[in-house]
Backbone as a printed PyTorch tensor [residue, N CA C, xyz], in Angstrom:
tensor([[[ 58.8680,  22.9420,  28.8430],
         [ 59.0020,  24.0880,  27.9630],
         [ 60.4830,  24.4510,  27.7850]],

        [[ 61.0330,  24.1770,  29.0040],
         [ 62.8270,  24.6470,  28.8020],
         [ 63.2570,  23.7790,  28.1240]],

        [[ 63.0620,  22.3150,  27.9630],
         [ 63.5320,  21.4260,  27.1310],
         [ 63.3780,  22.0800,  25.7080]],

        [[ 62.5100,  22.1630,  25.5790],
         [ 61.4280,  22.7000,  23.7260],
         [ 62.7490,  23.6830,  23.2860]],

        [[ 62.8180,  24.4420,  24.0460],
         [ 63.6060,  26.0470,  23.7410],
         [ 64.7150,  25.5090,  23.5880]],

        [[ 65.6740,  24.5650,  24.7250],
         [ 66.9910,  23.8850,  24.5390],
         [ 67.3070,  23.2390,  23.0330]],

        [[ 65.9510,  22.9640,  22.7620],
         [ 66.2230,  21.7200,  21.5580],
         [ 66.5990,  22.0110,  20.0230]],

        [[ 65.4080,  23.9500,  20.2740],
         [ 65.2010,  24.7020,  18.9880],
         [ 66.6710,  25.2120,  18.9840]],

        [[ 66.8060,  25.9050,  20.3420],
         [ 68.5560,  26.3460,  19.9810],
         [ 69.9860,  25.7900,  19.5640]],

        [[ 69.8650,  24.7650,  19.9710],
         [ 70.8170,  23.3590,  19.6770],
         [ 70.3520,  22.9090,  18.2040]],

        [[ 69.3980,  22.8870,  18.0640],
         [ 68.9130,  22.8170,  16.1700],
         [ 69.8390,  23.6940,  15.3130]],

        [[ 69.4070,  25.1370,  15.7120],
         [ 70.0380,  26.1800,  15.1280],
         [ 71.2690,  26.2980,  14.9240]],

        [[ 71.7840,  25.9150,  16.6050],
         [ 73.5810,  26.1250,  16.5890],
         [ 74.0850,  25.1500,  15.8900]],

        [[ 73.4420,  23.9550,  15.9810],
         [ 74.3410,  22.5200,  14.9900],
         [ 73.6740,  22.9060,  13.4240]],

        [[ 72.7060,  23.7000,  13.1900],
         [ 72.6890,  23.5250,  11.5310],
         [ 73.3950,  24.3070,  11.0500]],

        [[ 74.0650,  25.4000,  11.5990],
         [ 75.2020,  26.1010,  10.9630],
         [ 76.5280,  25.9390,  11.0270]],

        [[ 76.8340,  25.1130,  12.2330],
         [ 77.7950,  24.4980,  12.9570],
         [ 78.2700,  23.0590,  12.7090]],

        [[ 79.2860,  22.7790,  12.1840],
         [ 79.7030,  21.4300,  12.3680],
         [ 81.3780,  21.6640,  12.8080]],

        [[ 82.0430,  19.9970,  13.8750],
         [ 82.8160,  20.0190,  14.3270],
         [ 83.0630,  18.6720,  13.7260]],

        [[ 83.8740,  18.7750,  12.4560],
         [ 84.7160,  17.5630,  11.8570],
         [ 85.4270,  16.5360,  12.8670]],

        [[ 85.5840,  15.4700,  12.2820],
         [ 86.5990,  14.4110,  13.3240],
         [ 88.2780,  14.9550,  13.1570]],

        [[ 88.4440,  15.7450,  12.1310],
         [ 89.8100,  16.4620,  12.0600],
         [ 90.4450,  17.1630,  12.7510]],

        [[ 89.5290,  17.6940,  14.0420],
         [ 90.0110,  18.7570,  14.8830],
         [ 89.3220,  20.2300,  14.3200]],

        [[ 88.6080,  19.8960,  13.1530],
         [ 88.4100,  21.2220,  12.4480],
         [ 86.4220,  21.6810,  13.1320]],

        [[ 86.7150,  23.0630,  12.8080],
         [ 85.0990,  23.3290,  13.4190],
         [ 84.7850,  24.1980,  12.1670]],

        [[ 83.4110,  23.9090,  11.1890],
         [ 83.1780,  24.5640,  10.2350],
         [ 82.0350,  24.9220,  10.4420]],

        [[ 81.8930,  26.5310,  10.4460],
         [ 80.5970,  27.4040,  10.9040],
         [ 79.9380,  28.2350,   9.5490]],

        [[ 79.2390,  27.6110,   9.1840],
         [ 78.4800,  28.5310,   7.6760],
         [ 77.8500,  29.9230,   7.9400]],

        [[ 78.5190,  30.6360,   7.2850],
         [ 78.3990,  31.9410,   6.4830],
         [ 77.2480,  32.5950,   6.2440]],

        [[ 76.6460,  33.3890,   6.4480],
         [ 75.0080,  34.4450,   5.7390],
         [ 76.3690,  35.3420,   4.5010]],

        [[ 77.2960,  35.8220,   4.7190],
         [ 78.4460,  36.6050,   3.9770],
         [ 78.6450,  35.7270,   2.3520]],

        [[ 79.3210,  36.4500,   1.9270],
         [ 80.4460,  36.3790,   0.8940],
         [ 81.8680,  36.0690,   1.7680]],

        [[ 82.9940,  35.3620,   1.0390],
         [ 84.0090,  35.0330,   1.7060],
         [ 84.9040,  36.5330,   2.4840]],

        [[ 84.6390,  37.9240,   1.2060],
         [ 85.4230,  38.7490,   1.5630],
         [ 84.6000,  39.6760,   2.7580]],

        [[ 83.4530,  39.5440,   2.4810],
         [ 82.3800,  40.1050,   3.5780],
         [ 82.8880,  39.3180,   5.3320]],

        [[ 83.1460,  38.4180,   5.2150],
         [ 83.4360,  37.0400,   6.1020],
         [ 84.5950,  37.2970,   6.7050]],

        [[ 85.3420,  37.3400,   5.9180],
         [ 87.0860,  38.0350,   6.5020],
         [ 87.1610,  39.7000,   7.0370]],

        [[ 86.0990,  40.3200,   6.1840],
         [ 86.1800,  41.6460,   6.6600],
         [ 85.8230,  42.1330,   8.1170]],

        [[ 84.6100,  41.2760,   8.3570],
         [ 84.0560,  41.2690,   9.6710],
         [ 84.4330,  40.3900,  10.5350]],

        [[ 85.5530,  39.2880,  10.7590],
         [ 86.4240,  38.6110,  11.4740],
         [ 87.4460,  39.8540,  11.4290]],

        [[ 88.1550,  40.3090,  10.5300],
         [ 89.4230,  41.5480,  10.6150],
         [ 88.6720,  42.5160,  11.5700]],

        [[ 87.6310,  42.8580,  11.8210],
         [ 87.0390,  43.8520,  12.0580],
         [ 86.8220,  43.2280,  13.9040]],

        [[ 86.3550,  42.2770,  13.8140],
         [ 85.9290,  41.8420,  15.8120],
         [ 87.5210,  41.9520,  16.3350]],

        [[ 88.1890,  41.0780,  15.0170],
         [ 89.3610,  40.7280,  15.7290],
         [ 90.1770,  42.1050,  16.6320]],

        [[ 90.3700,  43.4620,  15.2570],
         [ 91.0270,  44.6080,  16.1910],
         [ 90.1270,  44.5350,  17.2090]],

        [[ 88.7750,  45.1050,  17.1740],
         [ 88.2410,  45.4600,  18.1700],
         [ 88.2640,  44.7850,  20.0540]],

        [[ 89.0100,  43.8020,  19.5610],
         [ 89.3130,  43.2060,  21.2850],
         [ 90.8880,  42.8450,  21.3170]],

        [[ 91.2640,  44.0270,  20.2680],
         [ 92.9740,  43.7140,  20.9190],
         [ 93.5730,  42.8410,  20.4590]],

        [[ 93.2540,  42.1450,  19.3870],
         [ 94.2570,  40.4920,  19.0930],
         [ 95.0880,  41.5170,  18.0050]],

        [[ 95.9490,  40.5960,  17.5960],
         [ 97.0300,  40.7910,  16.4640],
         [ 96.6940,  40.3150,  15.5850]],

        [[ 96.8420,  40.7290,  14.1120],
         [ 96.0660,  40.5670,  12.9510],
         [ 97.4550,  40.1670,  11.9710]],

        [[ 98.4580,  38.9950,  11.9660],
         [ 99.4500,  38.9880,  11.7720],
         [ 99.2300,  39.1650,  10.3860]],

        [[ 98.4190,  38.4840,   9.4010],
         [ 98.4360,  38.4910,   7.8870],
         [ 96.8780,  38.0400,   7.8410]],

        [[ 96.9090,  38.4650,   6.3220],
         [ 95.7130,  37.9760,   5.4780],
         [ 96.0160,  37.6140,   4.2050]],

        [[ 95.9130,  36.1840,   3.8740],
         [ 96.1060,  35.6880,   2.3210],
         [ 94.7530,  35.5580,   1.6690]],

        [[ 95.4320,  35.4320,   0.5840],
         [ 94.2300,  35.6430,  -0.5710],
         [ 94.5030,  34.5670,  -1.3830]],

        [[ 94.2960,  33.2050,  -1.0230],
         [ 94.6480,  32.1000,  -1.6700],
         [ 94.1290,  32.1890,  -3.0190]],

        [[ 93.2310,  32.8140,  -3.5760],
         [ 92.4730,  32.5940,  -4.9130],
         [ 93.0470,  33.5510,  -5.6300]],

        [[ 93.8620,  34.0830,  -4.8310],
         [ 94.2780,  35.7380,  -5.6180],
         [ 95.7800,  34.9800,  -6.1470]],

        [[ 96.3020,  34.2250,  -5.2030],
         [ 97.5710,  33.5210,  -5.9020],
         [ 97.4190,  32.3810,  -6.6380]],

        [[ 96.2280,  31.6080,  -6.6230],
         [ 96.1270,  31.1020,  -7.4070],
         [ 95.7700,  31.6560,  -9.1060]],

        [[ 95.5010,  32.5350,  -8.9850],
         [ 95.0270,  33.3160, -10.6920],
         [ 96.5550,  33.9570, -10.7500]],

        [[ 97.4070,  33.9430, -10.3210],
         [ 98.9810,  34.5330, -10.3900],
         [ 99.6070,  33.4410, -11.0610]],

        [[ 99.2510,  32.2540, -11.1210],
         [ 99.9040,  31.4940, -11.5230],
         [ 98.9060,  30.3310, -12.6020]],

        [[ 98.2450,  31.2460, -12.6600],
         [ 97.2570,  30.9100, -14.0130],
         [ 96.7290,  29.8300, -13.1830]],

        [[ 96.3230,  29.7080, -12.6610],
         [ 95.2620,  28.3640, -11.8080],
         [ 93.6610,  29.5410, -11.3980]],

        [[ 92.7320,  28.1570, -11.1660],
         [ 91.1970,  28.9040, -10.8330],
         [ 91.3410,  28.3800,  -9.1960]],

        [[ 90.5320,  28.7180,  -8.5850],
         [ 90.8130,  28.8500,  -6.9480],
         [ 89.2500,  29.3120,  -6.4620]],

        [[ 88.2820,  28.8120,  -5.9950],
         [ 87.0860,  29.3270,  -5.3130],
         [ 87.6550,  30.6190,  -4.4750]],

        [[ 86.9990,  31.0730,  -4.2420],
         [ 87.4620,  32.1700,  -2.8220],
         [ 87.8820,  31.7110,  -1.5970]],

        [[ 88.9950,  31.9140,  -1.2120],
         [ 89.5210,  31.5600,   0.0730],
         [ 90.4060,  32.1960,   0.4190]],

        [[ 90.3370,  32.5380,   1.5870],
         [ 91.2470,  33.5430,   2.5240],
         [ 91.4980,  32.6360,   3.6850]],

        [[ 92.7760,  33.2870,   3.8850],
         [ 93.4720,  32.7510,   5.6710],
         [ 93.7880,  33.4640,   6.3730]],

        [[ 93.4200,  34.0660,   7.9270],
         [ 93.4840,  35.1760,   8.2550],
         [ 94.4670,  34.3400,   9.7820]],

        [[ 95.0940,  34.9000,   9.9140],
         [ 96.6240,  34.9160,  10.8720],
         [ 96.5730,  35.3630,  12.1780]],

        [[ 96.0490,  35.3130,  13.0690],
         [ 95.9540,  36.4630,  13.7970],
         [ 95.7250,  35.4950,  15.6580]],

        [[ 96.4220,  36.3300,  16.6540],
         [ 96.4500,  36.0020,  17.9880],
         [ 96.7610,  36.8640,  18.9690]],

        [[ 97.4270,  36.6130,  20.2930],
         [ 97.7050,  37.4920,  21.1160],
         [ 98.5030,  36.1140,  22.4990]],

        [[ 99.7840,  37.0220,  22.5790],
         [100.4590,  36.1130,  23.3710],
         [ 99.9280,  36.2420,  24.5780]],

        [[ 98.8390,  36.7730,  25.2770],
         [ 98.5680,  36.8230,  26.8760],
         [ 97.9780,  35.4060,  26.5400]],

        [[ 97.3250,  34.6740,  25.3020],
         [ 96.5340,  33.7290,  25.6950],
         [ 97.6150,  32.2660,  24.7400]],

        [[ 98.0660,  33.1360,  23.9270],
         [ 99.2780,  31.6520,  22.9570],
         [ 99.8070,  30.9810,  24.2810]],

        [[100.8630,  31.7250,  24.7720],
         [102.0580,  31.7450,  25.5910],
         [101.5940,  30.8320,  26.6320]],

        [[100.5040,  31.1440,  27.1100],
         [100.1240,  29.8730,  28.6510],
         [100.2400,  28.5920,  28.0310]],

        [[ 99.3310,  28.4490,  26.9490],
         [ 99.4530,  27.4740,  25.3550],
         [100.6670,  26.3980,  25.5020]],

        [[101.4590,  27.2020,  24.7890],
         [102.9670,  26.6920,  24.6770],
         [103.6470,  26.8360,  25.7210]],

        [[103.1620,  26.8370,  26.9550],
         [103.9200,  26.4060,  28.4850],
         [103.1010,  24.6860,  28.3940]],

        [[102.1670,  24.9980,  28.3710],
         [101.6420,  23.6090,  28.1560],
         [102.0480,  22.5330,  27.7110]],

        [[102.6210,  22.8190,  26.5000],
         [102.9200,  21.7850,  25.0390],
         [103.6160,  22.5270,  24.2360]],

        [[104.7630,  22.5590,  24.3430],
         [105.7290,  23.6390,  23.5860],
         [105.0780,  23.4180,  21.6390]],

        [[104.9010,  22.3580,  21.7800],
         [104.8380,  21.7660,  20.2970],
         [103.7960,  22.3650,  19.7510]],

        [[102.7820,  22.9890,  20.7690],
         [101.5550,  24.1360,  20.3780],
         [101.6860,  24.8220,  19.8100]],

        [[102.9830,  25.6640,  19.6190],
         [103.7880,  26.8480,  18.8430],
         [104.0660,  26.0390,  17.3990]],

        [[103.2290,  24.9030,  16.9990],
         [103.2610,  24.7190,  15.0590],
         [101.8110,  24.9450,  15.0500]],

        [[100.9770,  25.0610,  15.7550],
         [ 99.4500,  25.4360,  15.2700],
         [ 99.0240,  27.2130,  16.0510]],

        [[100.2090,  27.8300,  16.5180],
         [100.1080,  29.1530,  16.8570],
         [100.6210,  29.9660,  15.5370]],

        [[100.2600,  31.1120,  15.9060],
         [ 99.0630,  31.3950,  16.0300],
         [ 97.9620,  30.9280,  15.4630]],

        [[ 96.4000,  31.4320,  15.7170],
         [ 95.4980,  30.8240,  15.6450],
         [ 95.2680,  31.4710,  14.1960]],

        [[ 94.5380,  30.2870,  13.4130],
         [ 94.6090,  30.3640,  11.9600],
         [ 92.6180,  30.4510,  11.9280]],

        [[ 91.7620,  31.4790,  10.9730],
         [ 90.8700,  31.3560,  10.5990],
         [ 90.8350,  31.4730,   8.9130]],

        [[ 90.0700,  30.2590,   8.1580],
         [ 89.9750,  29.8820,   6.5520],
         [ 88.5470,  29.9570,   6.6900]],

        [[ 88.0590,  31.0190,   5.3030],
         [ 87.3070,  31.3790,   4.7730],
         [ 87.1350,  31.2060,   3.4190]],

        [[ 85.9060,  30.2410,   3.6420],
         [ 86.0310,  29.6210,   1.9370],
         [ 84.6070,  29.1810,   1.4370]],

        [[ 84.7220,  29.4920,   0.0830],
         [ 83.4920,  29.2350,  -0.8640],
         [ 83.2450,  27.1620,  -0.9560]],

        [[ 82.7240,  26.8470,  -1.0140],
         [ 82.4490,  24.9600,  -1.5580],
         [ 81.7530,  25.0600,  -2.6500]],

        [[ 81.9070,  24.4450,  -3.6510],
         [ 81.3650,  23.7800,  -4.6260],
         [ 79.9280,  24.1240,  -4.6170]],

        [[ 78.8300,  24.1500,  -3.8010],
         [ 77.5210,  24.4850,  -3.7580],
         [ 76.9750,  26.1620,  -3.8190]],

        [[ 78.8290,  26.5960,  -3.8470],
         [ 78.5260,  28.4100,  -3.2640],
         [ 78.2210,  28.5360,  -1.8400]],

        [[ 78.1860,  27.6970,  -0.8950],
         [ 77.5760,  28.3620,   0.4770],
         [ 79.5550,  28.7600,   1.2420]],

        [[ 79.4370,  29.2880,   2.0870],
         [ 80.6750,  30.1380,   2.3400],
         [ 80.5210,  29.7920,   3.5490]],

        [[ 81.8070,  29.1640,   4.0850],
         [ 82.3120,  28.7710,   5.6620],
         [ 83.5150,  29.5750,   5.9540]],

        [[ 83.7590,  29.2960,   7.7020],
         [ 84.3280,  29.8350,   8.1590],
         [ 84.8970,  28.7220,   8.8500]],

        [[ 86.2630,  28.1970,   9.1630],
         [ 86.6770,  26.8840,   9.2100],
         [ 87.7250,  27.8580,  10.7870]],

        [[ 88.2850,  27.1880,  11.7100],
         [ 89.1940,  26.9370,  12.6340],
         [ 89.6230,  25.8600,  13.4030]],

        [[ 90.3010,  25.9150,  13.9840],
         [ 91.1960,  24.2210,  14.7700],
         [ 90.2800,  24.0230,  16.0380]],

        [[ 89.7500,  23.1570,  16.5380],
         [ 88.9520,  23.0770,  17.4380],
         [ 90.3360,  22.8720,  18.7470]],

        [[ 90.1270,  23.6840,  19.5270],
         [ 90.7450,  24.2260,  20.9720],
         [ 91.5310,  22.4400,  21.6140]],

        [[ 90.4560,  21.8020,  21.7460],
         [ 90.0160,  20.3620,  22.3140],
         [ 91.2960,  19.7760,  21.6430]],

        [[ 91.0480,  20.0540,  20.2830],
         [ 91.2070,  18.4660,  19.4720],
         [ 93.7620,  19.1300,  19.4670]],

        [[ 93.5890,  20.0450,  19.1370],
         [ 94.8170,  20.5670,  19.5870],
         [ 95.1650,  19.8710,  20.9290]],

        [[ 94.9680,  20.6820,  21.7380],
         [ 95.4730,  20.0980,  22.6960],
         [ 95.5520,  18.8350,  23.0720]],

        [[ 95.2020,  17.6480,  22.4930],
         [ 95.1760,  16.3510,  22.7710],
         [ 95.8300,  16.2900,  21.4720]],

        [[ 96.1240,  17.2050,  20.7340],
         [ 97.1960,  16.5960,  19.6540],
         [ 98.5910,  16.7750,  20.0710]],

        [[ 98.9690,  17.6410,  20.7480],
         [100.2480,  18.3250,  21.4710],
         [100.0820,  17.6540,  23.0730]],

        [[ 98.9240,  16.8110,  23.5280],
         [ 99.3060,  15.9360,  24.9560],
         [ 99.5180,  17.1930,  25.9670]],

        [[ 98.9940,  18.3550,  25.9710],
         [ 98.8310,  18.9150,  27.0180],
         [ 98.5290,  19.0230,  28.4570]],

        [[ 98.9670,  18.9990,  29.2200],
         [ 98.3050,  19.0150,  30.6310],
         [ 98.1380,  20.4820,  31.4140]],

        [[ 96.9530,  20.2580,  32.2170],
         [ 96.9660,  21.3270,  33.0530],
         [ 96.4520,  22.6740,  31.9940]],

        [[ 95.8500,  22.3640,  31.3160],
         [ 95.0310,  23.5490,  30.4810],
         [ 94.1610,  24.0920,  30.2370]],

        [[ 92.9040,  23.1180,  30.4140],
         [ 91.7280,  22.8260,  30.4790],
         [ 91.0160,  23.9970,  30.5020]],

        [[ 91.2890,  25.1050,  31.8200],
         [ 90.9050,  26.5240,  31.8270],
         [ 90.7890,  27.1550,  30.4310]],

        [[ 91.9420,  27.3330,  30.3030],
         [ 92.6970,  28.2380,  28.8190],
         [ 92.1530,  27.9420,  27.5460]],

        [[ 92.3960,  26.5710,  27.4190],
         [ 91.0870,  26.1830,  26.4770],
         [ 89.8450,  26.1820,  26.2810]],

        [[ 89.4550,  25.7790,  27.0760],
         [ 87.6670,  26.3630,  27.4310],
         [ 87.4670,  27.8590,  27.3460]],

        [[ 88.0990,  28.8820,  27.6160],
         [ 88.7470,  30.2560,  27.4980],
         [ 88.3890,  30.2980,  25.4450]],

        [[ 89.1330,  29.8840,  24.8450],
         [ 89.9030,  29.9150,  23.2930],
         [ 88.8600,  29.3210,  22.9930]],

        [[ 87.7860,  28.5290,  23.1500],
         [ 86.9650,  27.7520,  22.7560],
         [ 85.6900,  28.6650,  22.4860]],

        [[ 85.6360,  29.5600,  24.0770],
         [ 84.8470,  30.5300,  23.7870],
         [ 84.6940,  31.7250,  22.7780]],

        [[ 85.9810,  32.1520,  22.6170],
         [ 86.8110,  33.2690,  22.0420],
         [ 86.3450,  33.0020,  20.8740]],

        [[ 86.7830,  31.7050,  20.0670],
         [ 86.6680,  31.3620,  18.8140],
         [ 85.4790,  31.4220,  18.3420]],

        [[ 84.4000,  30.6040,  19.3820],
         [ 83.2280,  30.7720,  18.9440],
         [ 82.3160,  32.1000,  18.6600]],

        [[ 83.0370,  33.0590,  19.4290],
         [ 82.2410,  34.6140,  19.1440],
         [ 82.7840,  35.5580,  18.2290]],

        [[ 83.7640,  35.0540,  17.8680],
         [ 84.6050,  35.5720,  16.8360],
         [ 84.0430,  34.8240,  15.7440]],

        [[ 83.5780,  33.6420,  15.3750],
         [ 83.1400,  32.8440,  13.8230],
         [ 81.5840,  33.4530,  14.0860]],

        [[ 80.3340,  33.8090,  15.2590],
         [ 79.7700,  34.0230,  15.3600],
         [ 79.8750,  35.7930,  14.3790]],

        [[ 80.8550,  36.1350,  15.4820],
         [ 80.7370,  38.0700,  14.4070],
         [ 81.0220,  38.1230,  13.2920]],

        [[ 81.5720,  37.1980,  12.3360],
         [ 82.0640,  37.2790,  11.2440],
         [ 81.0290,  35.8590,  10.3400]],

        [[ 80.1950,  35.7190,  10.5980],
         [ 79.1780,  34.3710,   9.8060],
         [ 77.2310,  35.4740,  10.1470]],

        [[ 77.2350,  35.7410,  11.4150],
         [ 76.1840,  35.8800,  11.3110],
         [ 75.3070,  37.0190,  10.7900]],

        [[ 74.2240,  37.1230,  10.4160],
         [ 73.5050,  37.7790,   9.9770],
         [ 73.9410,  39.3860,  10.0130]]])
């Protein structure tokens, strides 16, 4: 029976969930893109991170007479958890802070895209991190969770 339950939940989490070979992790949306960013802006204060910027890629794209689906990039971190980061792999500090893209596809369904924790750190050859990441791995995931789900 615990198997059955394991299998339905792992169904669920991978049909909304995919983790590209890019390093990228793309988590689909119940939202609108701005609904999506609002409620990522929204978890994010609520546990203290820094909310460095929010672009409005579609908004600059109609600035310059171009069409653009909806997409936003939201900026945002906190050095108690960067900083151990880039003791690690100084070179970590070109994918810091942590970047979340919110975007419409071609079909209309609306994702929520970030850098998978893992695939970073074996891009920057890190050692001795493993904690911290598994840490950011979690983080990320409850953060695309408050801002995708229902």
């Amino acid at each position: 029976m615990r198997r059955i339950i394991l299998t339905i939940i792992s169904i669920f989490l991978f049909s909304s969930m995919a983790i590209a070979g890019n390093g990228l992790v793309n988590v689909k949306s119940n939202h609108n893109v701005k609904e999506t960013a609002d409620r990522l802006e929204k978890a994010l204060h609520a546990k203290g991170m820094t909310v460095f910027d929010r672009i409005d890629h579609a908004a600059g794209a109609e600035k310059v007479g171009k069409e653009l689906r909806p997409t936003e990039l939201i900026i945002f971190g906190n050095p108690k958890v960067g900083t151990p980061l880039m003791q690690c792999g100084q070179s970590m500090a070109i994918d810091l802070p942590q970047k979340a893209l919110i975007w419409e596809d071609e079909a209309g369904d609306v994702w929520f895209t970030y850098n998978e924790p893992e695939y970073l750190a074996k891009r920057h050859n890190t050692k001795g991190c493993l904690k911290i990441i598994k840490k950011i791995q979690n983080v990320l995931g409850n953060f695309s969770k408050a801002a995708t789900a229902p």
